[in-house]
C-alpha positions, 0 to 999 in steps of 0.5 A: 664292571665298568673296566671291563666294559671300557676294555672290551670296546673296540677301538674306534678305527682312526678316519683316513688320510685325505689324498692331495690329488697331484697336478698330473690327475688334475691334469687328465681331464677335460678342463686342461684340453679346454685352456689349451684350446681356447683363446685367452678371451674364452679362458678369461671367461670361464675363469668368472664362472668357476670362481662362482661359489658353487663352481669351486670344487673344480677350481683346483683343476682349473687353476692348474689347467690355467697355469700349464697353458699360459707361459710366462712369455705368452701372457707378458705380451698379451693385452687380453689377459688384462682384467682388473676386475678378475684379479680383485676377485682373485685377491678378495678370496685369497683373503676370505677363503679357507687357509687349505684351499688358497693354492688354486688362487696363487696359482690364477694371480701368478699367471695373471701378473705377468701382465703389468696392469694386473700386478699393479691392481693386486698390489693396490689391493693388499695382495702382499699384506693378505699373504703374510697373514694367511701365512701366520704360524705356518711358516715352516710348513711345507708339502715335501714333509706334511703333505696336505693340502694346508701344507701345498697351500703355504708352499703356493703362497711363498712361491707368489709371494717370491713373484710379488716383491723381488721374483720373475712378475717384477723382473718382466717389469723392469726388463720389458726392454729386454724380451729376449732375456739377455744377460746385461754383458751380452746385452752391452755387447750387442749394443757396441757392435756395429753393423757395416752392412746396415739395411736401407732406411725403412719408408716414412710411415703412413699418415698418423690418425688424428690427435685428440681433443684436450676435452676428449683426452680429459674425458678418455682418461677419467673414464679409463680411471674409473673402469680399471680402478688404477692409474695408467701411464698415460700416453698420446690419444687419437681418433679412430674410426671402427670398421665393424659394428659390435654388440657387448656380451659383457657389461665391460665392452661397448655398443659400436656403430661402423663408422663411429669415431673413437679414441684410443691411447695410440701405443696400444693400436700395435695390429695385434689380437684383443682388447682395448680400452677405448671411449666414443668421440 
């Protein structure tokens, strides 16, 4: 009776397959209209937001959003996109969150180490570390014959990874010099070339600001330390004075008065957008 019983029972229909929605679809929506049109400042912000917990289940768009609307070139050039404290959270979740939904992570840290100060933090907190053990016994699995979302994950943190330790983030490092991607024979070459016709002599520059104080320069770099959690390449101080007065909407930015006197590191006062870490004299 008992046989019979089990025979006649329907087979329990097996549960389907989750589709891995492709680039293209997360793509199509509105997210991806927003990083094209905003600056990086705005995208920066919006990131913090949808790195909230309760924000998540967009983040795979945005991640992908991020990625297409910042190339490689833009992103090395761009003072704005450096934010220690965006790339710890990165690598915090990378290593606390579930392996299947790491991918939107690898692809935020891989635009964001372009920039030389985000990588040096990523790597300072273990980045390389938490990828080989997220990658553990998984080594083989790929998108191209599993195609799940574990899989795409796997494939996004060798890609990183591939970045990290001898990929293009280490290149843009090492080849700074060389924005324009030339070969090392090309490179020669155009160095050994001589110009008959050389330009006249450009006219002196203007009056460099003032040189900072021993005190103020102690003050500027431990504080510059303490903020950013990393040792930068220190360089010449000077004072400035602000032209407008600013109010701070993020904990990171200051209070200014125009006319008050600040001290900046005077490689990075180059006139282009964006931000700069600066202290009061």
């Amino acid at each position: 009776m008992i046989a019979k019983k089990r025979a006649a029972s329907p087979v329990k229909p097996r549960a389907p397959v989750k589709q891995v929605p492709t680039d293209a679809e997360l793509l199509s929506g509105e997210v991806a209209a927003f990083f094209i049109r905003e600056p990086p400042r705005e995208q920066l912000r919006f990131l913090k937001f949808a790195l909230e917990p309760e924000q998540k289940k967009d983040l795979p768009a945005v991640a992908v959003a991020f990625r297409h609307a910042n190339k490689p070139e833009q992103v090395m050039h761009d003072r704005t996109f450096d934010n220690a404290v965006l790339v710890e959270h990165i690598c915090l979740d990378l290593e606390h969150q579930h392996v299947a939904y790491l991918r939107p992570y690898c692809l935020l840290l891989g635009v964001l180490i372009g920039r030389k100060p985000n990588l040096r933090k990523a790597l300072l907190m273990g980045v390389v570390k938490t990828l080989n053990a997220r990658m553990k016994g998984r080594e083989k699995e790929t998108f191209a014959k599993t195609p799940t979302l574990i899989a795409q994950s796997m494939d996004a943190c060798r890609e990183l990874m591939m970045r990290l330790v001898w990929g293009k983030s280490q290149g843009q490092l090492r080849d700074s010099w060389n924005p324009e991607r030339l070969s090392a024979k090309a490179e020669v070459a155009r160095a050994q070339k001589k110009d008959v016709t050389a330009p006249a002599p450009a006219p002196a520059p203007a009056a460099s600001p003032d040189a900072a104080s021993v005190k103020e320069s102690a003050s500027y770099w431990n504080k510059r330390k303490a903020a950013e959690g990393i040792e930068v390449d220190r360089g010449p101080l000077c004072r400035i004075k602000a032209r407008r007065a600013h109010v701070p909407t993020e904990a990171m930015e200051m209070r200014m008065r125009k006319g008050d006197t600040l001290i900046v590191k005077r490689d990075e006062l180059d006139g282009e957008p964006g931000w700069i870490f600066a202290t009061k004299g």
